[in-house]
VOBA-1610 file (N, C-alpha, C; in pm, whole numbers, padded with zeros to 5 digits, always signed):
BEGIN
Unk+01570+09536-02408Unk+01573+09392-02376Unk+01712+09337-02390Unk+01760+09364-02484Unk+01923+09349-02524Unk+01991+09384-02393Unk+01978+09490-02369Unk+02082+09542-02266Unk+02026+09473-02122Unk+01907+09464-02114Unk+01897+09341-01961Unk+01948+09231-01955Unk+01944+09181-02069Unk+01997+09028-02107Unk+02142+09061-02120Unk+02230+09134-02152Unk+02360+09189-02148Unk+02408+09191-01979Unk+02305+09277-01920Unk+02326+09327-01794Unk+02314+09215-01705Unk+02306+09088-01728Unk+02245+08985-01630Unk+02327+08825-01727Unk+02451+08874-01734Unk+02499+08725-01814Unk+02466+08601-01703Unk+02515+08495-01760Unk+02512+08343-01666Unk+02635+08368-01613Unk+02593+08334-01457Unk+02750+08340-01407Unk+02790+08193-01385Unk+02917+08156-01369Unk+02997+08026-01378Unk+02885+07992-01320Unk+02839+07958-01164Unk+02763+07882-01092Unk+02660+07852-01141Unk+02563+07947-01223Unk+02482+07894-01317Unk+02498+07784-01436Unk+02591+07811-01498Unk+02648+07738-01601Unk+02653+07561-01534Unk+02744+07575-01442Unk+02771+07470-01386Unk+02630+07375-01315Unk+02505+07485-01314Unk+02399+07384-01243Unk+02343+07303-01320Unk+02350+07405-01470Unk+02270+07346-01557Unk+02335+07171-01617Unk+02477+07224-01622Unk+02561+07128-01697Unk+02508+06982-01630Unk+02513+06966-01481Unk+02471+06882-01365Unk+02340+06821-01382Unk+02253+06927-01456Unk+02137+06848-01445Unk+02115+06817-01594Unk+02133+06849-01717Unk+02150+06791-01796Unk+02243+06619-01810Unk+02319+06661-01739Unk+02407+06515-01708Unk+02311+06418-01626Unk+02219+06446-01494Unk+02135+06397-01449Unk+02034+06301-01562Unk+01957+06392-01646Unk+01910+06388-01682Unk+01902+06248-01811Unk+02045+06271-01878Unk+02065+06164-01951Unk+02083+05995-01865Unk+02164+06096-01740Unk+02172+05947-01688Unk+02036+05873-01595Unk+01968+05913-01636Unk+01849+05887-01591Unk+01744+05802-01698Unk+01764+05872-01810Unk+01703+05784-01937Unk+01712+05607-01971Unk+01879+05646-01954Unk+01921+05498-01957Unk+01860+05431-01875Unk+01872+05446-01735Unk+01774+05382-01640Unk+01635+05307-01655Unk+01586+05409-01679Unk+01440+05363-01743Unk+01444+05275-01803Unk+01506+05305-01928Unk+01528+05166-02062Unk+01530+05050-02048Unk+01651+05027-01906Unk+01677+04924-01838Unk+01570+04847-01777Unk+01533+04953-01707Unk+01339+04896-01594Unk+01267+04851-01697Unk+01215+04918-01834Unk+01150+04854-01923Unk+01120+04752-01953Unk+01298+04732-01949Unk+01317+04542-02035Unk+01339+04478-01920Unk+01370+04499-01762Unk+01343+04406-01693Unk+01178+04353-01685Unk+01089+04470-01664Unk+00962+04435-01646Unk+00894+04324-01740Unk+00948+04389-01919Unk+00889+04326-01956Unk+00990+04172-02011Unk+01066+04107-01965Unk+01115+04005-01958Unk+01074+03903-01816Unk+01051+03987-01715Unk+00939+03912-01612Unk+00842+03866-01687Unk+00772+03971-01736Unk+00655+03898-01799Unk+00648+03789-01882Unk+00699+03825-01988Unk+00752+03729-02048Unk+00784+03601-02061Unk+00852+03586-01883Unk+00903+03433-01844Unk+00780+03374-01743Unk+00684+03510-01676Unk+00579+03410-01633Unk+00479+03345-01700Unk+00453+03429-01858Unk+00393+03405-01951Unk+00380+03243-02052Unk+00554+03217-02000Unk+00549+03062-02018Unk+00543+02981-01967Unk+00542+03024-01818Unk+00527+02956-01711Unk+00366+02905-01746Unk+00303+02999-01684Unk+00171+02957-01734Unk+00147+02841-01840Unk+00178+02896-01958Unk+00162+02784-02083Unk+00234+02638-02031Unk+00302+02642-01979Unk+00355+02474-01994Unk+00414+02444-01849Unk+00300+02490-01713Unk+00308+02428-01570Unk+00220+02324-01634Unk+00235+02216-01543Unk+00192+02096-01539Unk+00018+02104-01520Unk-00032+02038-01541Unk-00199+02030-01511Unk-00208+02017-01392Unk-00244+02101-01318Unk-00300+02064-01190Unk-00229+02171-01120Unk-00115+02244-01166Unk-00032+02353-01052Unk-00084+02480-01033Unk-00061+02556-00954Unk-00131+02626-00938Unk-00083+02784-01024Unk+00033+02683-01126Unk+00069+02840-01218Unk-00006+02792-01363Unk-00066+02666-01394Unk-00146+02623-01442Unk-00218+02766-01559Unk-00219+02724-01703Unk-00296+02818-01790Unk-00417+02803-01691Unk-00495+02955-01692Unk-00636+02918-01628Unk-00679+02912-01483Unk-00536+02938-01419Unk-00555+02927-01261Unk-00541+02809-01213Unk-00563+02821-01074Unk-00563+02685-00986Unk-00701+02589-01058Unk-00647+02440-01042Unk-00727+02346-01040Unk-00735+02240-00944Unk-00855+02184-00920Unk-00905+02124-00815Unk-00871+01985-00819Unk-00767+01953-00705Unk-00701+01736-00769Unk-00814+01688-00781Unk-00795+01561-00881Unk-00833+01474-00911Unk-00938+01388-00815Unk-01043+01352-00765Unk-01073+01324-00669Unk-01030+01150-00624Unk-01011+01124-00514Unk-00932+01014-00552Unk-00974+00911-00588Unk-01122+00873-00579Unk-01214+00761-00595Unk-01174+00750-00749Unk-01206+00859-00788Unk-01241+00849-00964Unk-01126+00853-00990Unk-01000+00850-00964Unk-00854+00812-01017Unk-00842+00693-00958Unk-00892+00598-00872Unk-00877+00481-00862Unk-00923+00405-00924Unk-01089+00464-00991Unk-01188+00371-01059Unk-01110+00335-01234Unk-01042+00488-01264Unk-00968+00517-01416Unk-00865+00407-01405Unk-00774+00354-01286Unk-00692+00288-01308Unk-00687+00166-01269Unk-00868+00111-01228Unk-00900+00017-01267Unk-00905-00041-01406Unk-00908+00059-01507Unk-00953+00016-01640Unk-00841+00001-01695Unk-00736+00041-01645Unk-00614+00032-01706Unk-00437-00035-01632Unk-00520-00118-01497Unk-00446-00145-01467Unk-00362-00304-01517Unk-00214-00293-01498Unk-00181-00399-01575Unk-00126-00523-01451Unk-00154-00566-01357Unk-00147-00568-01255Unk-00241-00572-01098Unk-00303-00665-01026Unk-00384-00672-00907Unk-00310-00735-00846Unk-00298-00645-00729Unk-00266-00731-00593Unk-00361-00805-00479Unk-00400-00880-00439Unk-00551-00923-00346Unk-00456-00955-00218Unk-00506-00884-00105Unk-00463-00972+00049Unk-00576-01080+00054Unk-00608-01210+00125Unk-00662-01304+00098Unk-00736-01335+00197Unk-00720-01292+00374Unk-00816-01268+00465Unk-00887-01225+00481Unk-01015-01168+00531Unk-01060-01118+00523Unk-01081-01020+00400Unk-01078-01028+00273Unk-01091-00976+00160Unk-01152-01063+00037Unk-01050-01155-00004Unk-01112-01256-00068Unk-01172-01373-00077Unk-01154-01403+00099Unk-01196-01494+00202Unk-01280-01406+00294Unk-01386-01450+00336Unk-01472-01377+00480Unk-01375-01414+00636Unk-01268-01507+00613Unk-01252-01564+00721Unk-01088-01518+00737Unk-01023-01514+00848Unk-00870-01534+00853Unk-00803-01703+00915Unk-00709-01703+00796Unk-00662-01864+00821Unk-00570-01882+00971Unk-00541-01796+00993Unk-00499-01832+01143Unk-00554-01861+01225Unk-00662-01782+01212Unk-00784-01782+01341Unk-00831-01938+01318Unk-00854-01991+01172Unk-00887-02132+01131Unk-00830-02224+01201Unk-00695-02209+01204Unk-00627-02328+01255Unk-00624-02305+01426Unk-00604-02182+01471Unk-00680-02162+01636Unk-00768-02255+01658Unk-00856-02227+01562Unk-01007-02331+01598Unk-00991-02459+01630Unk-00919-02514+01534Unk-00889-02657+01536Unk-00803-02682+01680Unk-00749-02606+01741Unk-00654-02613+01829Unk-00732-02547+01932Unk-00889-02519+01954Unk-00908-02493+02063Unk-00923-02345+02118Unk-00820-02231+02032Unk-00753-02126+02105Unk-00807-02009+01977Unk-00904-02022+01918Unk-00991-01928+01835Unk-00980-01778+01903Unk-01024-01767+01975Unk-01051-01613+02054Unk-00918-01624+02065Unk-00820-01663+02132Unk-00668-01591+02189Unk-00633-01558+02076Unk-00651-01629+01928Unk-00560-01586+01826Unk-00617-01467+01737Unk-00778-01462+01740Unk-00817-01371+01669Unk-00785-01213+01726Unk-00766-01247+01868Unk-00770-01084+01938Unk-00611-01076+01865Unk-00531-01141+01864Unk-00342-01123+01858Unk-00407-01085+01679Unk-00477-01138+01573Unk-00434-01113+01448Unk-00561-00977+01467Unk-00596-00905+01510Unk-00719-00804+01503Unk-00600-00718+01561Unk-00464-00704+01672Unk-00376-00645+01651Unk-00299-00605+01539Unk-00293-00712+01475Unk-00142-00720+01428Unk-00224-00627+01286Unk-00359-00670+01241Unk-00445-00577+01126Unk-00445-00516+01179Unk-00397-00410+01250Unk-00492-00258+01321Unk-00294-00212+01287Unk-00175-00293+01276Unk-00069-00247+01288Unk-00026-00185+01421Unk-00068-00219+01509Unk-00038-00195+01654Unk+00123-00255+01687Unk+00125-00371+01633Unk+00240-00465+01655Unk+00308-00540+01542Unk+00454-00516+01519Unk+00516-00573+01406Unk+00459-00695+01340Unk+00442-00697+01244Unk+00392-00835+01168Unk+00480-00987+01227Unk+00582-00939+01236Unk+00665-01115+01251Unk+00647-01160+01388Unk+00628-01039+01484Unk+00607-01065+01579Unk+00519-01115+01641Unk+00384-01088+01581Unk+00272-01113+01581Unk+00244-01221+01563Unk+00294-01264+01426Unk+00304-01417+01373Unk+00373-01510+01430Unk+00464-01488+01519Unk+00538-01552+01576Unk+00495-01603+01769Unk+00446-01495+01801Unk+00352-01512+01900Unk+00237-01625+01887Unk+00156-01610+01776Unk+00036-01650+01732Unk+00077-01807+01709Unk+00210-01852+01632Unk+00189-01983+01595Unk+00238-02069+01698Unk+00340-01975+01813Unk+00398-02061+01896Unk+00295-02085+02013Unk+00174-02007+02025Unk+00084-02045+02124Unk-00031-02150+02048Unk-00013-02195+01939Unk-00055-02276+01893Unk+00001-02351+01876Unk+00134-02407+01864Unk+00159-02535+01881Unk+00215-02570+02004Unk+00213-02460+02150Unk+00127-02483+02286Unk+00071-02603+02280Unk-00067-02551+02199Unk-00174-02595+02242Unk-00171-02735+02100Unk-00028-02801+02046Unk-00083-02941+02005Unk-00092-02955+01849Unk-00033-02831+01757Unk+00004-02814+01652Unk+00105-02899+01623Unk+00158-03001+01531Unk+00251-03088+01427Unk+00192-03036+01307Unk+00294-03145+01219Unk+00294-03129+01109Unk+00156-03170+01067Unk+00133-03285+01101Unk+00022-03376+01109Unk-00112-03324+01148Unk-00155-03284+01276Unk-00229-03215+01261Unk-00306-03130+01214Unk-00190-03007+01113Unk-00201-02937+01102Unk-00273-02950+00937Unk-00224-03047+00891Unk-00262-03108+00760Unk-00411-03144+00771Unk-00483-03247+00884Unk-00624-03242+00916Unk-00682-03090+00941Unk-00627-03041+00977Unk-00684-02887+01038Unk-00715-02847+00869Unk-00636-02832+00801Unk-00629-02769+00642Unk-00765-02826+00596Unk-00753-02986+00584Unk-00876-03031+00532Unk-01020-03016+00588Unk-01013-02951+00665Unk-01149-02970+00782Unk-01202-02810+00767Unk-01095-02707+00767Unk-01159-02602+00738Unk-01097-02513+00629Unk-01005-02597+00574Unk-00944-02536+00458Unk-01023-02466+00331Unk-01142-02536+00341Unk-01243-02501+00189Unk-01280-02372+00232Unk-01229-02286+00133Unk-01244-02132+00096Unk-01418-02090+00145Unk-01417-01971+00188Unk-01549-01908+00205Unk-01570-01758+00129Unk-01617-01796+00007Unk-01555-01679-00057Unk-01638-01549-00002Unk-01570-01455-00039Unk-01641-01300-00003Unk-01752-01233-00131Unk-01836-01223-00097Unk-01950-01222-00252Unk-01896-01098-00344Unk-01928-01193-00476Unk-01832-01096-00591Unk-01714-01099-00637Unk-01654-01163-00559Unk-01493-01190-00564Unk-01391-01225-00658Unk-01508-01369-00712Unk-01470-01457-00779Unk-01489-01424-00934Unk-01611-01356-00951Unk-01673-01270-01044Unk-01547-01159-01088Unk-01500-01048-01002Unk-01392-00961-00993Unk-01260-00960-01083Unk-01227-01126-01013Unk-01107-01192-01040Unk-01125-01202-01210Unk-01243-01285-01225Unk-01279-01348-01348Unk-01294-01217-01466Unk-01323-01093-01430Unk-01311-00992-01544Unk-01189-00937-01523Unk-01091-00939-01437Unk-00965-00862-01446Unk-00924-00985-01535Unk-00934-01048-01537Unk-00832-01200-01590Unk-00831-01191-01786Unk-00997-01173-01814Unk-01056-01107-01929Unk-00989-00988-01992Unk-00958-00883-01888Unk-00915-00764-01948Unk-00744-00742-01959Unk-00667-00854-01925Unk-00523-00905-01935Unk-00482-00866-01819Unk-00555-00808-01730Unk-00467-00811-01573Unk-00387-00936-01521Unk-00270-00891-01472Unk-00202-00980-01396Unk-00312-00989-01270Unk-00309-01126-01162Unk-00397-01076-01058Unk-00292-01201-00956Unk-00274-01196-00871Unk-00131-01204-00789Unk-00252-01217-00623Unk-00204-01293-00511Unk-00253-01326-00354Unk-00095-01282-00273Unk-00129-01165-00228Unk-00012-01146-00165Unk-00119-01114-00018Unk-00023-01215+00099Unk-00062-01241+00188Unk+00035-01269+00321Unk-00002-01208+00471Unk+00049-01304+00528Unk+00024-01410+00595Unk-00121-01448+00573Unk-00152-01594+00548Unk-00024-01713+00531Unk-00110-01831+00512Unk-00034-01930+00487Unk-00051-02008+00367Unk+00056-02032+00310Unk+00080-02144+00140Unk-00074-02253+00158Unk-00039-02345+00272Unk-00108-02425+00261Unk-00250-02370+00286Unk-00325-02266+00310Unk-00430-02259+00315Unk-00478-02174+00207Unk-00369-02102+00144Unk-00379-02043+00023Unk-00407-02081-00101Unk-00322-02165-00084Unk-00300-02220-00269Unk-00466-02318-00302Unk-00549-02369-00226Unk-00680-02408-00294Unk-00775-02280-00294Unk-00722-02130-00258Unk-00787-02038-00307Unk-00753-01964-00434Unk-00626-02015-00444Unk-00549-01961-00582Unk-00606-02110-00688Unk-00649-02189-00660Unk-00662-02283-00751Unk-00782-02287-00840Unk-00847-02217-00703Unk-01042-02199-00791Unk-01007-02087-00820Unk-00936-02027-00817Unk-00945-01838-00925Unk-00842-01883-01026Unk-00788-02001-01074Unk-00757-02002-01171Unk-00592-01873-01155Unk-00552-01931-01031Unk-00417-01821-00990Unk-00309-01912-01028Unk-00134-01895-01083Unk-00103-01958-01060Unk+00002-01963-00962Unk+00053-02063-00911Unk+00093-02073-00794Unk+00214-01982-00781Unk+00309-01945-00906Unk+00433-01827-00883Unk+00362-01702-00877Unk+00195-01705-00884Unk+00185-01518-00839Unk+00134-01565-00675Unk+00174-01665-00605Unk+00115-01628-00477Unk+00241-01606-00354Unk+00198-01494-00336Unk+00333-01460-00198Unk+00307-01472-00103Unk+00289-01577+00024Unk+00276-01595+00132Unk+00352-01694+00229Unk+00298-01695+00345Unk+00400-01798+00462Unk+00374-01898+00477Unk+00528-01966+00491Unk+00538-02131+00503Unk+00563-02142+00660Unk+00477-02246+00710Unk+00517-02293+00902Unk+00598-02345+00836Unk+00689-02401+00919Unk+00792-02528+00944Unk+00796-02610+01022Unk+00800-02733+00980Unk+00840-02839+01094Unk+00980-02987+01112Unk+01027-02987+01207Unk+01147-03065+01195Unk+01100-03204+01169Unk+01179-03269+01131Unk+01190-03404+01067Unk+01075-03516+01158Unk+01036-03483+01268Unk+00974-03544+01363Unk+00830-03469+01337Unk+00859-03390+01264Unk+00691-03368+01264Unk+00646-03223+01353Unk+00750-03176+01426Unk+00714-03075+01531Unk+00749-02974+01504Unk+00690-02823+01574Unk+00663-02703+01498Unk+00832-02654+01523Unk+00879-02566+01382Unk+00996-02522+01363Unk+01008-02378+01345Unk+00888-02290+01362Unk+00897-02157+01304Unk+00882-02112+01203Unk+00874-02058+01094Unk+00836-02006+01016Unk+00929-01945+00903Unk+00944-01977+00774Unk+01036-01939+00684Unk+01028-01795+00696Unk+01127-01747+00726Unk+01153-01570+00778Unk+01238-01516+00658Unk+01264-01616+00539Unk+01339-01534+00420Unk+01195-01480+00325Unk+01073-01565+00337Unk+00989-01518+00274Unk+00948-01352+00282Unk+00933-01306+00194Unk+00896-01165+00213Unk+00763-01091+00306Unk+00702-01179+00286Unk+00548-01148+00348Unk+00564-01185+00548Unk+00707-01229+00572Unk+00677-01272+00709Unk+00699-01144+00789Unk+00729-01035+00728Unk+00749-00949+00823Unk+00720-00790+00757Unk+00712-00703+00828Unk+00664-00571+00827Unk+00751-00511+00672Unk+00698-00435+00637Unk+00670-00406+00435Unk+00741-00492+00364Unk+00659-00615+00419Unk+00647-00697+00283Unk+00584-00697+00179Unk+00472-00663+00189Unk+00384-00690+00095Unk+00433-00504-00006Unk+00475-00432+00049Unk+00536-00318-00046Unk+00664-00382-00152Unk+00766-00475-00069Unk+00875-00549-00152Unk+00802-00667-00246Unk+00730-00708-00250Unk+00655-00794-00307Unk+00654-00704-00459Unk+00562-00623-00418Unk+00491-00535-00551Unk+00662-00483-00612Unk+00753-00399-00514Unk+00878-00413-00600Unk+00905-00484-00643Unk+00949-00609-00620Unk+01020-00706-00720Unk+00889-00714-00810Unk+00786-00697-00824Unk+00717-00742-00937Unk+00728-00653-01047Unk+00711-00518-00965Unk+00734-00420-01087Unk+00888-00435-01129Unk+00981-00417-01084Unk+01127-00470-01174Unk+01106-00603-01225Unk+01057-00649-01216Unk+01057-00785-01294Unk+00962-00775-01468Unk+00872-00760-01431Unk+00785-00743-01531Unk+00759-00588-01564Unk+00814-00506-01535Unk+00787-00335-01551Unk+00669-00313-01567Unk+00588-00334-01423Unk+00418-00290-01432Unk+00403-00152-01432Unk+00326-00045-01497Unk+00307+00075-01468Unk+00196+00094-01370Unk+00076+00046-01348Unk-00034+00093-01296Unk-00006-00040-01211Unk+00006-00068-01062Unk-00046-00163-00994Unk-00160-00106-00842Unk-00255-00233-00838Unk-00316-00205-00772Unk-00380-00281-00644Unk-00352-00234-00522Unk-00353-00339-00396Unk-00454-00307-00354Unk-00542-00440-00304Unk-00642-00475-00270Unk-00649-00536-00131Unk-00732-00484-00023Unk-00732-00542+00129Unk-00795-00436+00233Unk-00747-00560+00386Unk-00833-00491+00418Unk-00756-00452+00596Unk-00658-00422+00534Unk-00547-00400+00671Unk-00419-00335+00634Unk-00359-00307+00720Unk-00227-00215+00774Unk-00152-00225+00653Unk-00090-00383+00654Unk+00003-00410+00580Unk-00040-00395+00396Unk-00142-00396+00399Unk-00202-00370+00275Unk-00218-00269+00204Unk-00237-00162+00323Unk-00225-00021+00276Unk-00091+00032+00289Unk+00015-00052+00302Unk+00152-00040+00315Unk+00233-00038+00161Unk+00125-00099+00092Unk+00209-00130-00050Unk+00165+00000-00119Unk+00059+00072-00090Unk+00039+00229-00131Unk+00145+00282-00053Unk+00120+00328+00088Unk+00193+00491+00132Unk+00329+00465+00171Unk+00421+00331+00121Unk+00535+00311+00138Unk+00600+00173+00008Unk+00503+00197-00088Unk+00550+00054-00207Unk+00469+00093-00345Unk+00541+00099-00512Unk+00494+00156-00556Unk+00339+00122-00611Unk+00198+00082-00562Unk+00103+00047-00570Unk+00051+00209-00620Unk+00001+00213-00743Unk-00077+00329-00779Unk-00190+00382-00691Unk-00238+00254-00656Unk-00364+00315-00562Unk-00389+00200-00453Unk-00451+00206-00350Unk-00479+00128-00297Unk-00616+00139-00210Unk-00736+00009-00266Unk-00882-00033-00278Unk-00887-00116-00103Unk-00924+00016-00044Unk-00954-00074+00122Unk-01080-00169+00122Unk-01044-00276+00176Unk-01224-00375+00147Unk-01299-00369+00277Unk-01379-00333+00362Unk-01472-00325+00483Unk-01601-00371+00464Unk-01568-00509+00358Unk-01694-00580+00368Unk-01727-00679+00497Unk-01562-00747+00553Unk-01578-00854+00646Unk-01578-00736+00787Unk-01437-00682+00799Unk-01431-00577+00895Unk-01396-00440+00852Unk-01449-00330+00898Unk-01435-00199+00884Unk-01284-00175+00988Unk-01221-00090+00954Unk-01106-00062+00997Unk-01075+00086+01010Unk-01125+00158+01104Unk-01111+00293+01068Unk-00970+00373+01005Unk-00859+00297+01050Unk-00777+00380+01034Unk-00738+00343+00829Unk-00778+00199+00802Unk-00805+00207+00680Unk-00897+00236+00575Unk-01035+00278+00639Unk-01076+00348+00547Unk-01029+00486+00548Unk-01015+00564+00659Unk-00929+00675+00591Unk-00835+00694+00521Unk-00758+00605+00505Unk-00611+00598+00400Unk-00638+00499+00286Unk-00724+00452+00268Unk-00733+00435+00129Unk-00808+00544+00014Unk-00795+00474-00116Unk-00757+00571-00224Unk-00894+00567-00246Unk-00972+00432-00247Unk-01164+00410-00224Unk-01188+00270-00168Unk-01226+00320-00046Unk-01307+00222+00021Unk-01408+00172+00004Unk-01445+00034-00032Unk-01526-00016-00073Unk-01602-00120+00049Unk-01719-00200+00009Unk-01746-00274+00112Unk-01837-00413+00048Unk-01846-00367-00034Unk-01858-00530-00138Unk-01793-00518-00269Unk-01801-00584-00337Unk-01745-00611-00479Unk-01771-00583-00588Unk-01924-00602-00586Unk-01978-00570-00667Unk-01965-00378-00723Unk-01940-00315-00626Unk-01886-00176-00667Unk-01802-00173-00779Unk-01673-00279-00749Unk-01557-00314-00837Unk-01644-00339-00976Unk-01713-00449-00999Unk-01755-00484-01069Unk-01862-00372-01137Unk-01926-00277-01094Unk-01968-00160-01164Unk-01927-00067-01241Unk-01752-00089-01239Unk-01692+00029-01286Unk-01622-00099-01420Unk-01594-00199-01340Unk-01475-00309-01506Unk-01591-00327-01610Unk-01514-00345-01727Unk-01598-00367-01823Unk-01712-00505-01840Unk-01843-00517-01879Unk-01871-00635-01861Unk-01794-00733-01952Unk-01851-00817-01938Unk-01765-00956-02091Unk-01796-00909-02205Unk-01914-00905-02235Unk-01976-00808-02339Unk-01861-00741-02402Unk-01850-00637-02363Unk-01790-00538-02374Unk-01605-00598-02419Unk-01545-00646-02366Unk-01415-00685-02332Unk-01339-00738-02481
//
């Protein structure tokens, strides 16, 4: 055995294969080591991911979770909102005050089809309004007039529940605010029986020149033109730093202070008219009041 193993030394080329793969070999170890601690430092960092994604993501401890549904996050921030916004036509009123003063002037149908536009958002708000009052004082609008017109059909027609609504947000320290693009003068004896006061109401002033005759319409007011009623709710929230606000109505511009103004949620009303394109974009569509009133606390309670 000696002498085979004698007879058969390693020749260089052998020597040299081995050396190669021993060298392989180490440098290969290290490698690994490396893969180890990458793998397990992935883990690691998705491991906290998990623990502290936000509720609701889909890296969430526990898997995906299902949003919030939106009704029942509107109803929660009913209870806690510090802050109501109301549009006042058709919402807190059965009636729209433009169409009112049409009446008096004769031109009811021409004006209701122009404001059943201007709610559907078909056509800029100022424009609308501006169309609407100048074919009414066409047809015989002054100052004067317009003052009999107020008294004749000015008395509020409330929308059932309304008043009730108002009266427990008021209870539970809600701010509760008439943002409208209505008009002052047909407004403010609806802000008077809800016990509103007159600096939470945002709406439009006509004008008339010294003679009594129609002048157009104060156009610095916020509400005379297209997202107003979103700048409204801004300046309120910088003013008073509301966290939860919440807009109430039953048109375009209303659902404007949600998907373009910071309104937490926004409560479509389709008690007077249904509006398709606003009940789909609101947060919960409602169609009387009394819903509202199912979810606020009673007095009782308060």
């Amino acid at each position: 055995l000696f002498r085979s193993a004698q007879a058969n030394p390693p020749t260089v080329s052998s020597k040299r294969s081995s050396a190669m793969a021993a060298s392989k070999t180490q440098e290969q170890c290290p490698r690994k080591g490396r893969s180890g601690w990458m793998v397990l430092a992935a883990a690691a960092t998705s491991l906290t991911w998990l623990l502290v994604a936000p509720e609701g993501s889909p890296l969430a401890f526990g898997g995906a979770r299902e949003p919030e549904d939106k009704v029942e996050r509107a109803k929660k921030l009913l209870l806690k909102a510090d802050a109501v916004f109301f549009d006042v036509d058709s919402t807190v009123v059965t009636t729209e005050g433009i169409d009112l003063i049409g009446k008096c002037f004769g031109i009811m149908k021409e004006i209701s089809e122009l404001t059943h536009k201007a709610m559907n958002g078909n056509v800029k708000f100022q424009d609308a309004m501006a169309q609407r009052l100048q074919l009414i004082a066409d047809h015989g609008m002054t100052k004067e007039s317009l003052e009999k017109c107020v008294k004749t059909e000015g008395k509020p027609k409330w929308t059932p529940g309304v008043q009730e609504v108002v009266k427990m947000f008021h209870k539970q320290g809600t701010d509760v605010y008439l943002v409208s693009g209505g008009f002052q003068n047909m407004i403010k004896p609806v802000a008077l029986e809800l016990h509103i006061p007159q600096k939470m109401i945002y709406a439009n002033e006509i004008l008339f020149d010294s003679e009594g005759k129609y002048a157009g319409f104060d156009r610095k007011a916020p509400t005379s033109a297209s997202g107003g009623k979103p700048a409204v709710l801004k300046m309120m929230k910088r003013k008073h730093g509301y966290k939860n606000m919440i807009m109430f109505g039953d048109g375009a511009t209303d659902m404007d202070a949600r998907t373009n103004g910071p309104a937490a949620a926004f409560i479509g009303y389709g008690g007077v008219q249904v509006r398709e394109k606003i009940k789909k974009g609101s947060d919960w569509f409602i169609t009387s009041f009394q819903e509202i009133l199912d979810v606020l606390p009673k007095g009782t309670d308060l």
